[in-house]
C-alpha angles and dihedrals in degrees: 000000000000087000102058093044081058092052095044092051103053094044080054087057096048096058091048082047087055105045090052088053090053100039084048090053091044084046087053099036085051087050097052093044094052086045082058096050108102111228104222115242132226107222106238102224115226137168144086130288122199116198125183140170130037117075093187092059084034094101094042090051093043103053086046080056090052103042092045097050082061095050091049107021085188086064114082110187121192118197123192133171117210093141138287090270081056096039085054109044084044092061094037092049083048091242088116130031098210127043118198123200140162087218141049115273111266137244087271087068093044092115101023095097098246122167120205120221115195101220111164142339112245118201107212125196133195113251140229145186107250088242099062097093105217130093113197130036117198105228082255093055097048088046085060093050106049089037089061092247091125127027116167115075079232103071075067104049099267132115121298090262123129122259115242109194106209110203143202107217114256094270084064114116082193096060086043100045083057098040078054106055102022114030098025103174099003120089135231113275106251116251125020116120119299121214122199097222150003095272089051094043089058100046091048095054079052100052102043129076112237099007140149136199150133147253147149119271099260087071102048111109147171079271100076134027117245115218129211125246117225091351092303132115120225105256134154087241092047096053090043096053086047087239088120114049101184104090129105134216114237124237131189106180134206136202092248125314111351120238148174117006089355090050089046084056100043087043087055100055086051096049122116085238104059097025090060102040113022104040102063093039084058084044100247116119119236122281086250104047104114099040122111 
């Protein structure tokens, strides 16, 4: 008896004996397998951007910069002004790869390859030194102005005090983008002081007595008073219901189609996450605001 309970037991143990070893040999074939399994990478982007041109769009492109470096800490992004007409011949010559501009692209890039990428809407405003003493121009009245027509703050109800036209040089979007809208055929007076960017243009119409100028809204400060046009305030109601007509859109262009680390940044700025929550907070408007 003794005998047969011996015998049971150890073919008992044998078949315990033989399932660990196969459950041991499944447990190292499923590691190997699993050690032969490829984990997919996500490619690290890395590289340098180089943006010119536009100083209006300057403090929009520079915060994405910023934002984005941290984000990808491989990625170095330099950002310059200099003007849309700069912004544009750089990324057409190949010395920038991105060229940012308040206007399109003319005739003379026509055949460069250049892609347009709709970033932002920037409302713009005419400027004034806080001691001219009116608060609104008709389109007609600020032609006459900048066309040198009038030239005294009190041919528009203001005090006798003489007009100083503050300019932007002619690679300027933002010169354009005005010429555009509010003098249409007719040109810039000659003369008056010429400012090299956005930043420049503001402090000057501070600084000096009688002036005019103008800039895009994230530059309007508590330094200089902002007109109405038409009788119309820059809002974002009032350029969405079409009511106020000085505003750009805002380009950033690229050499053909952007890729790599140029693509990830555009990509960026035209991200939900920054267009709903970071343009209007650097008081542009979203790429997509005035489309239906």
């Amino acid at each position: 008896m003794m005998f047969k309970q011996s015998k049971v037991f150890a073919v008992s143990m044998s078949i315990v004996l033989s399932m660990g070893l196969l459950a041991g040999c499944g447990g190292k074939e499923e590691a190997k397998k699993n050690e032969s399994t490829p984990t997919a990478k996500v490619e690290e982007i890395s590289g340098t951007v180089t943006a010119s041109g536009s100083s209006a769009l300057l403090p929009l492109v520079k915060q994405a910069a910023t934002e984005f470096q941290d984000k990808n800490p491989k990625v170095t992004v330099n950002v310059t002004a200099g003007g849309s007409g700069t912004g544009l011949k750089n990324v057409a010559d190949g010395t920038s790869n991105i060229g940012n501009s308040d206007v399109e692209s003319g005739a003379e890039y026509k055949d460069k390859g250049l892609v347009d990428h709709i970033v932002a809407v920037a409302p713009f405003a005419l400027i004034v030194n806080k001691d001219v003493n009116i608060e609104n121009l008709t389109k007609a009245q600020a032609a006459d102005i900048f066309s040198g027509k009038i030239t005294n703050w009190k041919e528009v109800g203001g005090a006798d005090k003489k007009i100083t036209i503050v300019n932007r040089p002619d690679s300027s979007g933002s010169r354009k983008l005005v010429k555009q809208i509010v003098l249409g055929s007719a040109d810039f007076a000659k003369g008056g002081v010429e400012q090299e960017s956005s930043g420049a243009m503001k402090t000057a119409v501070a600084q000096t007595t009688g002036s005019i100028g103008y800039v895009d809204s994230p530059y309007i400060d508590a330094e200089v008073k902002a007109l109405k046009f038409d009788g119309v305030a820059y809002s974002k109601e009032t350029i969405k219901d079409g009511s106020y007509k000085l505003f750009g859109i805002e380009h950033m262009y690229t050499k053909g189609e952007a890729t790599g680390a140029v693509k990830a940044f555009i990509d960026y700025i035209l991200s939900p996450d920054f267009q709903n929550k970071r343009i209007e907070e650097l008081k542009f408007l979203p790429a997509t605001f005035l489309k239906k």
